[in-house]
ZATI-499219 format. One record per residue (C-alpha): residue in one letter; x, y, z. Coordinates in steps of 0.25 Angstrom, whole numbers, plus 5000, padded with zeros to 4 digits. Each point is the difference from the previous one (the first is absolute). Layout:
N
AXYZ...
This chain:
125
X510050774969X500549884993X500749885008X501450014991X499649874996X499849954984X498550014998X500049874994X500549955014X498950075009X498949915002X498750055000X498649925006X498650044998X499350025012X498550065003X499750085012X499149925007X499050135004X499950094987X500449864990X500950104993X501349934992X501450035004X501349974998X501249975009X501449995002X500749895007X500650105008X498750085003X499049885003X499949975016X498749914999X499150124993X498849974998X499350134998X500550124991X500150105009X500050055015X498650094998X499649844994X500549935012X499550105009X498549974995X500049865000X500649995015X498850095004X499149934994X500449885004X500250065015X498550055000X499549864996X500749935012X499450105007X498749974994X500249855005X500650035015X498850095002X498949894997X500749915010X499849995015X501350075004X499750104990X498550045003X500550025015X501350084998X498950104991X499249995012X500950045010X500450124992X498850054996X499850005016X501350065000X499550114991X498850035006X500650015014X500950114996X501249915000X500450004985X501449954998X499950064987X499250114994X499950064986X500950125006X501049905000X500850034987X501049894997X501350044991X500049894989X500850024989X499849914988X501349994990X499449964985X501049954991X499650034987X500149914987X501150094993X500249914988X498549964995X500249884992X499750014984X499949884993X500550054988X501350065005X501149945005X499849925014X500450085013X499949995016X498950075006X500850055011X501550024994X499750004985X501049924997X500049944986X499749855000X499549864993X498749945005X500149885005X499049905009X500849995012X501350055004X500949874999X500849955013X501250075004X501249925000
């Protein structure tokens, strides 16, 4: 799914995915301020980044109390939420359609359209 554009006109940047240090390319048109390859990469580094700001709030004074009071919670028979509970979560992974092959000819990660590398895409006039 090519843009209609020349591919000597598609701009192409480099990036790295910030959780698996994968490189990949992007449009213009495709690139929203990515910084990871994919949705199953940006997925992980949010929870690991949400489990180490738990880690922190829990070694505070707020933090040890609210632990507290649930634990009492729990063991009082008042459980607001037990393993029973099954929440619906439904993780969307967008994968890397078009893996990036230095020896071929340059192309969107995403789209696939076909491109020239540059360092950063130049000001819109």
């Amino acid at each position: 799914m090519s843009h209609g554009v020349c591919p000597a006109h598609v701009l192409l940047i480099e990036l790295e995915c910030k959780h698996c240090h994968l490189q990949f390319l992007m449009c213009r048109n495709c690139y929203r301020g990515h910084v990871y390859c994919s949705s199953l990469c940006r997925i992980q580094a949010q929870c690991i980044a949400h489990r180490e700001s738990q880690r922190k709030y829990r070694q505070t004074l707020k933090g040890k109390l609210a632990h507290c009071l649930n634990e009492k919670r729990r063991r009082m028979g008042r459980v607001k939420k037990t393993m029973a509970d099954e929440t619906t979560f439904r993780v969307v992974f967008r994968v890397i359609c078009y893996p990036w092959d230095r020896k071929n000819t340059p192309r969107c990660s995403f789209c696939g359209a076909f491109g020239k590398i540059v360092k950063a895409f130049p000001l819109r006039h």
